[in-house]
C-alpha positions as CSV (number, residue, x, y, z in Angstrom):
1,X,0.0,0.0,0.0
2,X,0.5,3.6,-0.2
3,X,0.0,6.3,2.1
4,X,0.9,10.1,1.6
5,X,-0.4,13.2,2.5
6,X,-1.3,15.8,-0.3
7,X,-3.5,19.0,-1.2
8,X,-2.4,22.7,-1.8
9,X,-3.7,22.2,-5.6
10,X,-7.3,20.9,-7.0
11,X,-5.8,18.5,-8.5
12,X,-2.6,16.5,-7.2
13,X,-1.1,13.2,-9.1
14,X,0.0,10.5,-6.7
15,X,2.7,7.8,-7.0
16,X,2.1,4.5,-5.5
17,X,3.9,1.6,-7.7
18,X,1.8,-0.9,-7.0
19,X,2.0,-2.1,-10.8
20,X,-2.2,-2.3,-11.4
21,X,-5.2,-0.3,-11.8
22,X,-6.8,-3.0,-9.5
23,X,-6.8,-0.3,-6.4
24,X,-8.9,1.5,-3.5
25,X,-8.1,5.0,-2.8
26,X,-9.4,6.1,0.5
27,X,-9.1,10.0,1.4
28,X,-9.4,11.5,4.8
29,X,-8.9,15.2,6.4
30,X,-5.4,15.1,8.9
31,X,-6.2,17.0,11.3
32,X,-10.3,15.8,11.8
33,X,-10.1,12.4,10.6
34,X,-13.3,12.5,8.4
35,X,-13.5,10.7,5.2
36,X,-12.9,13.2,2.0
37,X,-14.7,12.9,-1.1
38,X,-12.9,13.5,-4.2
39,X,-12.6,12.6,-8.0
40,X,-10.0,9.6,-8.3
41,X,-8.5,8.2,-11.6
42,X,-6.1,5.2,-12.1
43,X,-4.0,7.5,-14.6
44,X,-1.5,3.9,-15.2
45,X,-0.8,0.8,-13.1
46,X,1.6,3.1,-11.3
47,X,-0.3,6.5,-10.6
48,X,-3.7,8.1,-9.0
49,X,-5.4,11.5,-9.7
50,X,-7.2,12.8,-6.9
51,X,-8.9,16.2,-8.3
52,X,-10.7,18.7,-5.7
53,X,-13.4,21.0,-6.4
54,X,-11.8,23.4,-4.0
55,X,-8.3,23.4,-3.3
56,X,-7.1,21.8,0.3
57,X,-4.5,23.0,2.4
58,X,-0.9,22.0,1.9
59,X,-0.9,18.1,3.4
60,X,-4.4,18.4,4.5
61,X,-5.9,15.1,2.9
62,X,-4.6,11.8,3.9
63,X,-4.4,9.4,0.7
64,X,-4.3,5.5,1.3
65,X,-3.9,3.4,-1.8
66,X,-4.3,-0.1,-1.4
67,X,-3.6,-3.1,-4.0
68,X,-6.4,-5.4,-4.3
């Protein structure tokens, strides 16, 4: 799995390496713990998009990416 933390943009690309599509991305505020809601794409076996409507703080959002 994967686990960074991102935001400062409305749209932010995100490295995992997991070599597949086959993924869950889970989102989730720092600093409340609630679950975000976002627009994710599997861009490649390697690589997520998460795109915001309105732009988070700089390492705001929590992003876990898990191979299934």
């Amino acid at each position: 799995y994967k686990r960074q933390s991102i935001g400062g943009a409305t749209s932010v690309s995100v490295s995992h390496n997991l070599g597949t599509r086959d993924v869950i991305v889970q989102l989730f505020d720092n600093s409340t713990f609630d679950t975000v809601v976002a627009d994710v794409t599997r861009t490649n076996a390697s690589t997520v998009d998460v795109a915001f409507t309105t732009a988070p703080s700089a390492n705001a959002i929590r992003v876990l990416v898990t191979k299934i």
